[in-house]
HTML snippet that shows the backbone in 3Dmol.js (N, CA, C, O; Angstrom):
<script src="https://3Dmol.org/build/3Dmol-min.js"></script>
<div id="view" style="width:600px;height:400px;position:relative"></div>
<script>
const pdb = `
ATOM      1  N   UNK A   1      96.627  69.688  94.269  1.00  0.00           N
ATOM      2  CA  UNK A   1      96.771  68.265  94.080  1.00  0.00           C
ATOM      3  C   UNK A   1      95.387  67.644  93.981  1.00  0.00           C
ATOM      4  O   UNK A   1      94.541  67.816  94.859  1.00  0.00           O
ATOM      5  N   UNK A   2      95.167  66.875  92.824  1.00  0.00           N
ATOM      6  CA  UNK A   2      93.657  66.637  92.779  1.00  0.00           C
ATOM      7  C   UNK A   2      93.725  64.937  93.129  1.00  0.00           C
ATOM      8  O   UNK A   2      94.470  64.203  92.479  1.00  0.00           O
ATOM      9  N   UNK A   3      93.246  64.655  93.737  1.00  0.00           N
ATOM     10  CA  UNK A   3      92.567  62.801  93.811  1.00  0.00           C
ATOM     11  C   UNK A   3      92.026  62.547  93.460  1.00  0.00           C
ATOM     12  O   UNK A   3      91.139  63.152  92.858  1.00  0.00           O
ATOM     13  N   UNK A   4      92.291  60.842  93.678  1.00  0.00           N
ATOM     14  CA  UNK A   4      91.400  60.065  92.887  1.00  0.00           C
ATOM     15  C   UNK A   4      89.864  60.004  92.735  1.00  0.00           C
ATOM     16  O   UNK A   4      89.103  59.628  91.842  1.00  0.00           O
ATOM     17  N   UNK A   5      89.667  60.715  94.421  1.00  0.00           N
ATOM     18  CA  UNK A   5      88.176  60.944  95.128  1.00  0.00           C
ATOM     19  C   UNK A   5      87.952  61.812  94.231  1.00  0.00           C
ATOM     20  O   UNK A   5      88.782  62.477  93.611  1.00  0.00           O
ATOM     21  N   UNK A   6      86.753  61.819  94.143  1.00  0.00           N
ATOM     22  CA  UNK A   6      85.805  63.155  93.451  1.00  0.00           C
ATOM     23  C   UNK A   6      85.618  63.981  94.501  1.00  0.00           C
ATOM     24  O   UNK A   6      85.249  63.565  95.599  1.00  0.00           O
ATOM     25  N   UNK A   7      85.848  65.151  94.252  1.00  0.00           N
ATOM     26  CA  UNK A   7      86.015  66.262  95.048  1.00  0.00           C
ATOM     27  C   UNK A   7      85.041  67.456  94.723  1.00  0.00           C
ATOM     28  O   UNK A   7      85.164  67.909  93.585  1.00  0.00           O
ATOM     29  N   UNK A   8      84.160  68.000  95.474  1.00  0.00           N
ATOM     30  CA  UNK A   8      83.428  69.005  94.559  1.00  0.00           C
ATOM     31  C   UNK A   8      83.954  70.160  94.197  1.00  0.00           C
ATOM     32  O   UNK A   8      84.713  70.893  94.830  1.00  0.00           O
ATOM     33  N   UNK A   9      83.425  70.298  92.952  1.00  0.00           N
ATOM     34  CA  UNK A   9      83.944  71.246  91.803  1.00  0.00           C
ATOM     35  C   UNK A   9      82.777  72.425  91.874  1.00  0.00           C
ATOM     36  O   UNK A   9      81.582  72.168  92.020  1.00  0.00           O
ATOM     37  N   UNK A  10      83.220  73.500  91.771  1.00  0.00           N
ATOM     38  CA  UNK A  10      82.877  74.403  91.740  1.00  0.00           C
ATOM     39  C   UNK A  10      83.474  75.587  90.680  1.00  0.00           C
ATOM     40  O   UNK A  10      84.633  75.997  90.757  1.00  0.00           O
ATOM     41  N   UNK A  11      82.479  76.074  89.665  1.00  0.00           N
ATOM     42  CA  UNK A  11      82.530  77.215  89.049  1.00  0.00           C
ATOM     43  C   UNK A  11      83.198  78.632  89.488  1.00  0.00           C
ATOM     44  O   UNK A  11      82.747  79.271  90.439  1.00  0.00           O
ATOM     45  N   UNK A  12      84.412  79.110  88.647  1.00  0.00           N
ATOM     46  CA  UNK A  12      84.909  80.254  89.100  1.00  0.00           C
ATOM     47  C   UNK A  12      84.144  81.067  89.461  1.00  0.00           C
ATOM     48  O   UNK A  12      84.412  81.515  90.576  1.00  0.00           O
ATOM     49  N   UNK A  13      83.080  81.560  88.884  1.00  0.00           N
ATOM     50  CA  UNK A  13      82.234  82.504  89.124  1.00  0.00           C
ATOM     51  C   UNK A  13      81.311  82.342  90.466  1.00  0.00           C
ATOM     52  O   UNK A  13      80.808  83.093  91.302  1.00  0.00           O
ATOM     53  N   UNK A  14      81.359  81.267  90.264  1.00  0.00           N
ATOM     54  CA  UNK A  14      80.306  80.840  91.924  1.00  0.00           C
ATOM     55  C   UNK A  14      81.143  81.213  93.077  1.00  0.00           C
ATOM     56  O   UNK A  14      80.832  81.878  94.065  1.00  0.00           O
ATOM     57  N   UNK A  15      82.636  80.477  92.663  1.00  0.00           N
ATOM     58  CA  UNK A  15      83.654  80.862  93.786  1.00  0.00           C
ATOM     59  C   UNK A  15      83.708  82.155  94.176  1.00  0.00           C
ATOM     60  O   UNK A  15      83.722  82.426  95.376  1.00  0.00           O
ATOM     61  N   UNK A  16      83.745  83.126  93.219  1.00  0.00           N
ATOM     62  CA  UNK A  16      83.805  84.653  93.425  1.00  0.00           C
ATOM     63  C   UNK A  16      82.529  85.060  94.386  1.00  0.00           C
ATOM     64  O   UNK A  16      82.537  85.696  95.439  1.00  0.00           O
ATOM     65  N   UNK A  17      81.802  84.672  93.906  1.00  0.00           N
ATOM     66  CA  UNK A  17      80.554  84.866  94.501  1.00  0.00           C
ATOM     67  C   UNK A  17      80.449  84.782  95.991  1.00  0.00           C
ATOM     68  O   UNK A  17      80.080  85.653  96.779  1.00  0.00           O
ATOM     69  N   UNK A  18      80.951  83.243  96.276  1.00  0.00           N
ATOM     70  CA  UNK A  18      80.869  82.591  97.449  1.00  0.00           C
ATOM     71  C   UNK A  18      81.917  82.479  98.022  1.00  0.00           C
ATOM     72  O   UNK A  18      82.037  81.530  98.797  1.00  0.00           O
ATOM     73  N   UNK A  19      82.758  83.185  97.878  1.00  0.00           N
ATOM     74  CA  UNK A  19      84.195  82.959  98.129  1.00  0.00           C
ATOM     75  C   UNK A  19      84.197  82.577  99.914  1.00  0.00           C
ATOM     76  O   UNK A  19      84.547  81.460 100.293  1.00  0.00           O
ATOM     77  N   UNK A  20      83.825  83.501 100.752  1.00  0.00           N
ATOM     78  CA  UNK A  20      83.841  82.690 101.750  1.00  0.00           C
ATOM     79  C   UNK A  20      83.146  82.391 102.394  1.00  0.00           C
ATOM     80  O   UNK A  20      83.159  82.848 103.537  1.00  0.00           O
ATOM     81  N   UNK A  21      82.324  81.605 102.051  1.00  0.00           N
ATOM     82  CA  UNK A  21      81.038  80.595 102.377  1.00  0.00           C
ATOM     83  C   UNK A  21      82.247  79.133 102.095  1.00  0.00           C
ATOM     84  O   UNK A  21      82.635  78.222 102.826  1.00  0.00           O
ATOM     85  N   UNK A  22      82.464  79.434 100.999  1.00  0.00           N
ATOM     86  CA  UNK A  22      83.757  78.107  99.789  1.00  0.00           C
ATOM     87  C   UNK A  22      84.098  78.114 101.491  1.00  0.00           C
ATOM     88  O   UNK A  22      83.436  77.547 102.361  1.00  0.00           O
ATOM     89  N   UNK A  23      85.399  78.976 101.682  1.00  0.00           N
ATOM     90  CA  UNK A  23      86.701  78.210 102.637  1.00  0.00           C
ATOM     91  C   UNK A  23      86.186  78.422 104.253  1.00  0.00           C
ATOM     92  O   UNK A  23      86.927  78.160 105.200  1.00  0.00           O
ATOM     93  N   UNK A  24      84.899  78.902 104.398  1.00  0.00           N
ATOM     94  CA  UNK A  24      84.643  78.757 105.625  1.00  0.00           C
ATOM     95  C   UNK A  24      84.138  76.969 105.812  1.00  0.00           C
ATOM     96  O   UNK A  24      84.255  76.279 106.825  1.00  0.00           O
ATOM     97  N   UNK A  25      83.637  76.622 104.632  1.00  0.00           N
ATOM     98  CA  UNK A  25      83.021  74.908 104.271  1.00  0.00           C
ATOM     99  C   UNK A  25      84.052  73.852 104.582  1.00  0.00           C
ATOM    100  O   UNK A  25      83.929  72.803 105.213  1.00  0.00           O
ATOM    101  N   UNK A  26      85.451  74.567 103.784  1.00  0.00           N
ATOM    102  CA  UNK A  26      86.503  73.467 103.645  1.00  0.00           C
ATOM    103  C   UNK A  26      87.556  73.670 104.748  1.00  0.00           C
ATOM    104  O   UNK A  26      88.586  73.013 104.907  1.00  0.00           O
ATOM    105  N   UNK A  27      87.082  74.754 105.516  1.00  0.00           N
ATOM    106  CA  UNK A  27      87.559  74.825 107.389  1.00  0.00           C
ATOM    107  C   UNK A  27      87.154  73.847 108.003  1.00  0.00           C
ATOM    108  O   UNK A  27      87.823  72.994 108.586  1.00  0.00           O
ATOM    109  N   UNK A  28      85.562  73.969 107.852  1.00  0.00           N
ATOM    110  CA  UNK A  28      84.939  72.968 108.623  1.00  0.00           C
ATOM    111  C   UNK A  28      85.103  72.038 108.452  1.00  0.00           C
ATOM    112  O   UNK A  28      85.560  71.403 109.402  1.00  0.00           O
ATOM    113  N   UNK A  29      84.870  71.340 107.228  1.00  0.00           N
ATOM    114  CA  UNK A  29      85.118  69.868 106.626  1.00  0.00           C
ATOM    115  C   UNK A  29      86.306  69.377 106.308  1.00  0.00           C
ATOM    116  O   UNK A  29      86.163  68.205 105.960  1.00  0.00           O
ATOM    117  N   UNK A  30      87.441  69.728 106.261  1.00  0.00           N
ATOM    118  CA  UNK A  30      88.560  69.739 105.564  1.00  0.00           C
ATOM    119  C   UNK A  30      88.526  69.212 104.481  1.00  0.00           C
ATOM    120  O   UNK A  30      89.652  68.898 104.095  1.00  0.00           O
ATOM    121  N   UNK A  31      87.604  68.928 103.694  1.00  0.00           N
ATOM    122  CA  UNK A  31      87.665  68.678 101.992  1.00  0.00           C
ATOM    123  C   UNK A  31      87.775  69.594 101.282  1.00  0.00           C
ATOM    124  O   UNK A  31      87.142  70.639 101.432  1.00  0.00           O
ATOM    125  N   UNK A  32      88.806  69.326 100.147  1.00  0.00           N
ATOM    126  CA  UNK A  32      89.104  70.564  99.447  1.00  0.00           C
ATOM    127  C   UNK A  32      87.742  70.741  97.898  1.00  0.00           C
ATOM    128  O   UNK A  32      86.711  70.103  97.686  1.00  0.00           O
ATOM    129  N   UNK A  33      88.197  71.529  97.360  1.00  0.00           N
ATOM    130  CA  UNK A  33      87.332  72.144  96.795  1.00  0.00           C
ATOM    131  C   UNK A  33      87.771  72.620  95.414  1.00  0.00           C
ATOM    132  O   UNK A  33      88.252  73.748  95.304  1.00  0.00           O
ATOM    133  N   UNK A  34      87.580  71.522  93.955  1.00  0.00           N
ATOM    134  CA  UNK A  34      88.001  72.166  92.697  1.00  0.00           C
ATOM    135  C   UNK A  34      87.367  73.109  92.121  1.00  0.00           C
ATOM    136  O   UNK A  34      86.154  72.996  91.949  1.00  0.00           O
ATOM    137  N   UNK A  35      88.175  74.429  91.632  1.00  0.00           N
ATOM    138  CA  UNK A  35      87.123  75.439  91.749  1.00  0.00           C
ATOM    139  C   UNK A  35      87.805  75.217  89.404  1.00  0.00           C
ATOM    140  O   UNK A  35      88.898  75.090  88.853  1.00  0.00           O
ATOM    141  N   UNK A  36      86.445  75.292  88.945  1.00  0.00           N
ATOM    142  CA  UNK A  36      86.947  75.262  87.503  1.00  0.00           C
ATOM    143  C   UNK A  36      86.791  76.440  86.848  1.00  0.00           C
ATOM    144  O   UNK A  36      86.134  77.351  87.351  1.00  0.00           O
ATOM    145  N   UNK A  37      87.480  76.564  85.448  1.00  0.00           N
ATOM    146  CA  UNK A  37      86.825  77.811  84.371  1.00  0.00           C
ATOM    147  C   UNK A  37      86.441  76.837  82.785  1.00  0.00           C
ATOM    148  O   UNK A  37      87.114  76.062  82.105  1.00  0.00           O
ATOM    149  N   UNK A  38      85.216  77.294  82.694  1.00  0.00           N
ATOM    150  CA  UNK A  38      85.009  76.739  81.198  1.00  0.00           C
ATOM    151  C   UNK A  38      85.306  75.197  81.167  1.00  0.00           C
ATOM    152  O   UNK A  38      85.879  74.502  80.328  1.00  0.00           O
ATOM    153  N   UNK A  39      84.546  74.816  82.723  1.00  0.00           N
ATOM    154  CA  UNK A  39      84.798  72.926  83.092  1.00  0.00           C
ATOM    155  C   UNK A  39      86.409  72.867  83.259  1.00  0.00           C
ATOM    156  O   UNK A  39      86.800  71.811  83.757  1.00  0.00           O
ATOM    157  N   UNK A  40      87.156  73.569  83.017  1.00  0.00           N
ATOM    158  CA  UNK A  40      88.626  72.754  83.221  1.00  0.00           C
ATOM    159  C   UNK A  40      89.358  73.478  85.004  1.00  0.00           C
ATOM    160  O   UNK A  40      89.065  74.560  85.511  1.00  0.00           O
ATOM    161  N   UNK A  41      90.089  72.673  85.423  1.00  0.00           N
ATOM    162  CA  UNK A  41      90.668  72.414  86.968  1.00  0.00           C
ATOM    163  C   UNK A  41      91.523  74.406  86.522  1.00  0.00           C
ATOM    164  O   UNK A  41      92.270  74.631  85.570  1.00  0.00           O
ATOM    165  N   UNK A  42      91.076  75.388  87.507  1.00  0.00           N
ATOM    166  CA  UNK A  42      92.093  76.153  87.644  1.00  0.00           C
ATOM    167  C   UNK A  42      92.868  76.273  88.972  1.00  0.00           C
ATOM    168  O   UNK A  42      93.938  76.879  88.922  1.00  0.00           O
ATOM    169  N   UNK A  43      92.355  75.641  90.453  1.00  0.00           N
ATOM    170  CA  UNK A  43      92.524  76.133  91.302  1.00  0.00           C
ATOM    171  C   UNK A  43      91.885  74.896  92.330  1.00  0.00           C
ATOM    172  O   UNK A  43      90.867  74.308  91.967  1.00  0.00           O
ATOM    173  N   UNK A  44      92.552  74.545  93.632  1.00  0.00           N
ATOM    174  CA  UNK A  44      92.105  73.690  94.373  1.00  0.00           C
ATOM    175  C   UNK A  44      92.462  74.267  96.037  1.00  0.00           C
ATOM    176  O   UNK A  44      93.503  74.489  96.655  1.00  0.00           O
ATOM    177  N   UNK A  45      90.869  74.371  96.377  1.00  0.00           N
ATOM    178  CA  UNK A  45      91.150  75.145  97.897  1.00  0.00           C
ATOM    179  C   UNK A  45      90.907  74.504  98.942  1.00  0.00           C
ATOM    180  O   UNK A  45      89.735  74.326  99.274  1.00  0.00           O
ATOM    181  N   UNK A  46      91.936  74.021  99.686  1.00  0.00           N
ATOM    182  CA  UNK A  46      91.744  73.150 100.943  1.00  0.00           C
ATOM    183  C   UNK A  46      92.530  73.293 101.881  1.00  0.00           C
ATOM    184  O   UNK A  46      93.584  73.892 101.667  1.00  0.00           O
ATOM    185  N   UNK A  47      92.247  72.802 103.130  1.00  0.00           N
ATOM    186  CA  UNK A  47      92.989  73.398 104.462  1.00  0.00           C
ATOM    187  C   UNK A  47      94.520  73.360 104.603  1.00  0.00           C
ATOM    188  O   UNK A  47      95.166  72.575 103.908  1.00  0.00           O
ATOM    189  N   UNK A  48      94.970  73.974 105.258  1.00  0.00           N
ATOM    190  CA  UNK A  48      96.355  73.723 104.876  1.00  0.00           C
ATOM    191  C   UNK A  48      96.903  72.594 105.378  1.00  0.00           C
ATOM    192  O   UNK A  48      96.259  71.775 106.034  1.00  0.00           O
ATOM    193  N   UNK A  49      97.962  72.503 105.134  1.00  0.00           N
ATOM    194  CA  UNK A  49      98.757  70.853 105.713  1.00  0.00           C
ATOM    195  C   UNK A  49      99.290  70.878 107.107  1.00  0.00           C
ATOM    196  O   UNK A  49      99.608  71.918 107.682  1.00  0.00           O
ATOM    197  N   UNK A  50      99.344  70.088 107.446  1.00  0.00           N
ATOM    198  CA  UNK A  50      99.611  69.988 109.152  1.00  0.00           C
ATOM    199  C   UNK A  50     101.215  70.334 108.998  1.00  0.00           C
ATOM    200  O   UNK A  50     101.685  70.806 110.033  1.00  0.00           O
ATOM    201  N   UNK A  51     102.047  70.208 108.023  1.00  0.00           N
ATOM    202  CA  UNK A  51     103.387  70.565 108.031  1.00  0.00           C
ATOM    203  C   UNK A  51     103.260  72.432 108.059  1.00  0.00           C
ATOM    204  O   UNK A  51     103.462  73.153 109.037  1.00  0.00           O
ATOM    205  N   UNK A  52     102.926  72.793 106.871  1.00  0.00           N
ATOM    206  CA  UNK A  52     102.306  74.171 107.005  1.00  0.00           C
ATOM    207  C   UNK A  52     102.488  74.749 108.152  1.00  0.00           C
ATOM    208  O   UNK A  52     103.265  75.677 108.377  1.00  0.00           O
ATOM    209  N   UNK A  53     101.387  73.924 109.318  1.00  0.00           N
ATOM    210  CA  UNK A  53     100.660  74.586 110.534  1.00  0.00           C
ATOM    211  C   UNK A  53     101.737  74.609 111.316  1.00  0.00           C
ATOM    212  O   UNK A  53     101.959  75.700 111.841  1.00  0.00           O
ATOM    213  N   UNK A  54     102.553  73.651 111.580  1.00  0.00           N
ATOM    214  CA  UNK A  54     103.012  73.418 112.904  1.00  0.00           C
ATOM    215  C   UNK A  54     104.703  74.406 112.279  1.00  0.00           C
ATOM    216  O   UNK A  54     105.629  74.661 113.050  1.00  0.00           O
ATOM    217  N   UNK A  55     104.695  74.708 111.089  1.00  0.00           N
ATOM    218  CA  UNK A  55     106.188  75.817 110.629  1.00  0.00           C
ATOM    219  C   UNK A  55     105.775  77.001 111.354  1.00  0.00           C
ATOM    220  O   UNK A  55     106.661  77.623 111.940  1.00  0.00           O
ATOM    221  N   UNK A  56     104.354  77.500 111.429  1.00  0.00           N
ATOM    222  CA  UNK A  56     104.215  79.115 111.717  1.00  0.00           C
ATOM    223  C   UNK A  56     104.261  79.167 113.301  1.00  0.00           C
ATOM    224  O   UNK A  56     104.490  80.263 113.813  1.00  0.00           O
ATOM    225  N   UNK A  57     104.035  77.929 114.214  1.00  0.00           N
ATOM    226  CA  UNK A  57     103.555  78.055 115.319  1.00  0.00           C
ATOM    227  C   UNK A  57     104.677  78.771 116.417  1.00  0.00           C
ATOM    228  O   UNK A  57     105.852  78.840 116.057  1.00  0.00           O
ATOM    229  N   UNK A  58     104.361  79.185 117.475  1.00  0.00           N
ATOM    230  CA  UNK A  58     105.051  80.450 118.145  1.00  0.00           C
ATOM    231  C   UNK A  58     106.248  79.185 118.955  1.00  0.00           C
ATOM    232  O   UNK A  58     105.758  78.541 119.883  1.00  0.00           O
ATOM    233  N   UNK A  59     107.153  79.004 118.725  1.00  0.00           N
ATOM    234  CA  UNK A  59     107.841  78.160 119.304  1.00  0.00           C
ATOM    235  C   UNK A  59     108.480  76.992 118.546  1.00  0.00           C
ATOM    236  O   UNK A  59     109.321  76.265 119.075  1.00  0.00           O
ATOM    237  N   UNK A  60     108.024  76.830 117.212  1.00  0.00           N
ATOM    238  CA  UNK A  60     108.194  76.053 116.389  1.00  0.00           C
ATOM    239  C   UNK A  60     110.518  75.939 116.444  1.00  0.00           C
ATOM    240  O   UNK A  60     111.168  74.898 116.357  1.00  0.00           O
ATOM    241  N   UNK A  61     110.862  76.807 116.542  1.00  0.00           N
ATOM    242  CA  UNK A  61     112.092  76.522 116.075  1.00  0.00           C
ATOM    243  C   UNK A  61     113.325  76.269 117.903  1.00  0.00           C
ATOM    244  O   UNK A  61     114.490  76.201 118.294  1.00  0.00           O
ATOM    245  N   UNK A  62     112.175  76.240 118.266  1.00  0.00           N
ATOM    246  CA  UNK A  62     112.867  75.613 119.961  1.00  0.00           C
ATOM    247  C   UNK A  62     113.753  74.646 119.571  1.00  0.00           C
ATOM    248  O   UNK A  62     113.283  73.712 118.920  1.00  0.00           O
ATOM    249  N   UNK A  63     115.279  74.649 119.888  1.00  0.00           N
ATOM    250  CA  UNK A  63     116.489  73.500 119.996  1.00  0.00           C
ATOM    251  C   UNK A  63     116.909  73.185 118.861  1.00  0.00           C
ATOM    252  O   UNK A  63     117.349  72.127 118.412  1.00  0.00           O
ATOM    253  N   UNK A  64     116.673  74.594 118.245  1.00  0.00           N
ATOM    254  CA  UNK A  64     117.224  74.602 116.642  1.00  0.00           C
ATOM    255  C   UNK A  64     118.316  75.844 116.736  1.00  0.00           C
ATOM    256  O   UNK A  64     119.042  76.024 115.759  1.00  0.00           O
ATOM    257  N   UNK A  65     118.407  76.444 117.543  1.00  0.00           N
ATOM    258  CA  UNK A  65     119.986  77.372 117.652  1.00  0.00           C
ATOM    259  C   UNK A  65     120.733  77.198 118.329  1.00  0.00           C
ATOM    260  O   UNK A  65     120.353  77.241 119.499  1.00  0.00           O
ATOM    261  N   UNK A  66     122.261  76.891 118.095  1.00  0.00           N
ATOM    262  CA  UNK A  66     123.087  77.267 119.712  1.00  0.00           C
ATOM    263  C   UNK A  66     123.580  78.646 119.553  1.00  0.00           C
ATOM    264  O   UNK A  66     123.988  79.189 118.527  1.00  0.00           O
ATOM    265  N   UNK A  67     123.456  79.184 120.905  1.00  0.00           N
ATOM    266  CA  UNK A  67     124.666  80.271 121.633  1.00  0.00           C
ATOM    267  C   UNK A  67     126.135  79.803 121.570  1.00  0.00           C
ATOM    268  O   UNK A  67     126.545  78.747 122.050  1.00  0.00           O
ATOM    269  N   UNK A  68     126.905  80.761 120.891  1.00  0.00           N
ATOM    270  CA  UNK A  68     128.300  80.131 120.761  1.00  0.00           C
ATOM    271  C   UNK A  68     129.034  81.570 121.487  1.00  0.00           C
ATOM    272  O   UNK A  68     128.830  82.645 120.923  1.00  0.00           O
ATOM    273  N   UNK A  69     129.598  81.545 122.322  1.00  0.00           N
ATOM    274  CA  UNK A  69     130.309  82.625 123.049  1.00  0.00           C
ATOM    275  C   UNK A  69     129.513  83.891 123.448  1.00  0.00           C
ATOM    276  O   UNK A  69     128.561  84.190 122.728  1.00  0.00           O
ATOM    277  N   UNK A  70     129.731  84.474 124.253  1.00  0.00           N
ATOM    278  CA  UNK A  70     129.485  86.017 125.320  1.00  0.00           C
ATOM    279  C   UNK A  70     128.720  86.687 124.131  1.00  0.00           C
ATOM    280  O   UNK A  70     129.330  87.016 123.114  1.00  0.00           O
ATOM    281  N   UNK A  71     127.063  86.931 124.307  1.00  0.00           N
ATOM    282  CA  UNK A  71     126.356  87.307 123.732  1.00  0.00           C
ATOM    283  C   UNK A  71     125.881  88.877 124.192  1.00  0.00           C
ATOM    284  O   UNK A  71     125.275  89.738 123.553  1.00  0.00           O
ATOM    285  N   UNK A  72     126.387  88.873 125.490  1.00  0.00           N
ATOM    286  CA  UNK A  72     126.173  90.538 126.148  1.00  0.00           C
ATOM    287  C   UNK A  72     127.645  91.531 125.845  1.00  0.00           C
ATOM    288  O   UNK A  72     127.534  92.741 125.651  1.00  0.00           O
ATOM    289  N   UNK A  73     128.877  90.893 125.840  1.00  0.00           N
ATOM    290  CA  UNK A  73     129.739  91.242 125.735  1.00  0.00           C
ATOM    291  C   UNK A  73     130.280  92.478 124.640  1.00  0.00           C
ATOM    292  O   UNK A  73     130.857  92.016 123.656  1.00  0.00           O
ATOM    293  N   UNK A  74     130.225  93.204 124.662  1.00  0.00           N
ATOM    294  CA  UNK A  74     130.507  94.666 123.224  1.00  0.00           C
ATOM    295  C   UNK A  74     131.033  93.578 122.241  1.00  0.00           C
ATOM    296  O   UNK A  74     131.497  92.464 122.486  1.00  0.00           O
ATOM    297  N   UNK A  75     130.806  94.287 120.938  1.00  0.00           N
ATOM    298  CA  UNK A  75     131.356  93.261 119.933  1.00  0.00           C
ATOM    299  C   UNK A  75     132.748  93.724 119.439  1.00  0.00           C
ATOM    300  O   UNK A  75     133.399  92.845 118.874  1.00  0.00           O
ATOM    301  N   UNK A  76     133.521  95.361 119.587  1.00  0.00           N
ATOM    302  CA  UNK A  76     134.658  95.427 119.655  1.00  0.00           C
ATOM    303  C   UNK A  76     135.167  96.406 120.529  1.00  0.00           C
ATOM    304  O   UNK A  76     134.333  97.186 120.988  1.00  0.00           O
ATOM    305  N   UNK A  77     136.783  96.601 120.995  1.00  0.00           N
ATOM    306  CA  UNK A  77     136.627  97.169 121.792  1.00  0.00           C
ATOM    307  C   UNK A  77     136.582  98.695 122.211  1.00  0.00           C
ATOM    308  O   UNK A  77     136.961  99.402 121.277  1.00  0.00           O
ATOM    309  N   UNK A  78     136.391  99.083 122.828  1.00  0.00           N
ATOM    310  CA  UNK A  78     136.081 100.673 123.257  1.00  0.00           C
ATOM    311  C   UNK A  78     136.920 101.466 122.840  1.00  0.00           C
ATOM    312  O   UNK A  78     136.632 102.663 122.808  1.00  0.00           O
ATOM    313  N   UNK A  79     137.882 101.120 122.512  1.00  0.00           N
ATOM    314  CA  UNK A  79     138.440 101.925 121.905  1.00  0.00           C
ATOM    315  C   UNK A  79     138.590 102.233 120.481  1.00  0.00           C
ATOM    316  O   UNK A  79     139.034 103.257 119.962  1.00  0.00           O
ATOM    317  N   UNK A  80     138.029 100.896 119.809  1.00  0.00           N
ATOM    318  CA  UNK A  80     137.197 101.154 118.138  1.00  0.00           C
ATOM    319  C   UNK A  80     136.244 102.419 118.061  1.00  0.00           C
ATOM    320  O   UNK A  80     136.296 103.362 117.270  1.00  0.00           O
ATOM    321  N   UNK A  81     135.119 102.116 119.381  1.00  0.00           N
ATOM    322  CA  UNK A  81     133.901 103.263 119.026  1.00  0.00           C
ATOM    323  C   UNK A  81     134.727 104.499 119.246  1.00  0.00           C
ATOM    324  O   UNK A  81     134.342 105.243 118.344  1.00  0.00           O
ATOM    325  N   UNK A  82     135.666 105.156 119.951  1.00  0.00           N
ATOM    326  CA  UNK A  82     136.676 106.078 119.678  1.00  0.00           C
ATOM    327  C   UNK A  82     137.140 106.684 118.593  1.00  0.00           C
ATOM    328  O   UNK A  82     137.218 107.889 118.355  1.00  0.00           O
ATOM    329  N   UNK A  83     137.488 105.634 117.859  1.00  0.00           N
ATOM    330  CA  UNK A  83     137.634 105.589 116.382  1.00  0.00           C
ATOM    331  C   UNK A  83     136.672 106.087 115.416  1.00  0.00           C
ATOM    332  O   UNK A  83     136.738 106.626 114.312  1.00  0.00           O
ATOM    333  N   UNK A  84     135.692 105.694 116.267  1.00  0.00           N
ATOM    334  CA  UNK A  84     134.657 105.743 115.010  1.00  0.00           C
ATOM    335  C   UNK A  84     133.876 107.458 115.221  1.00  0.00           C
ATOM    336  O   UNK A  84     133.334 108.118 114.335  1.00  0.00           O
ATOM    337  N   UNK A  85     134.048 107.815 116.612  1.00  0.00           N
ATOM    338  CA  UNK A  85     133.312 109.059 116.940  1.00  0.00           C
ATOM    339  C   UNK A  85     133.510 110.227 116.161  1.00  0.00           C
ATOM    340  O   UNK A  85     132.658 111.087 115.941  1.00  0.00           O
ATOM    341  N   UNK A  86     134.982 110.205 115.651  1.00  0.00           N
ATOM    342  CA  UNK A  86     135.682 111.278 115.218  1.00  0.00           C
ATOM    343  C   UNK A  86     135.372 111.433 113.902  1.00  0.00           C
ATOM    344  O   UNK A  86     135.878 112.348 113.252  1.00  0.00           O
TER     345      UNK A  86
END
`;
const viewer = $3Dmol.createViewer("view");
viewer.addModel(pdb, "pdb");
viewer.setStyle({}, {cartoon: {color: "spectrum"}});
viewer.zoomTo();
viewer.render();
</script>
């Protein structure tokens, strides 16, 4: 997504070069970074989005499942796996 701001642009080849010098910069700064080929926009590298961040986080899906009935309970009965031994 490019803005209205001028954003610095950077040469594919430089990017290759500098590749992570580039996203260790736009860690720090959180400004993203148009990386071009032959002057035109191929690629725009910037921190990720706070929506992003907070999907991967270890706990993120807390009070988003219910338990609906006896979760320890065999799922059929003993005398199926009988069935099935033979």
């Amino acid at each position: 997504m490019v803005s209205s701001r001028r954003m610095e642009e950077i040469a594919i080849s430089k990017f290759k070069a500098t590749c992570l010098a580039v996203l260790e910069r736009v860690r720090k700064t959180g400004k993203p970074v148009l990386v071009t080929r032959f002057g035109q926009p191929v690629a725009e590298v910037g921190p990720p989005s706070a929506a992003n961040h907070s999907k991967r986080e270890l706990g993120s899906m807390r009070g988003t499942a219910r338990i609906v009935g006896d979760i320890v309970a065999p799922a059929s009965d003993e005398d199926d796996w009988e069935v099935l031994r033979s």
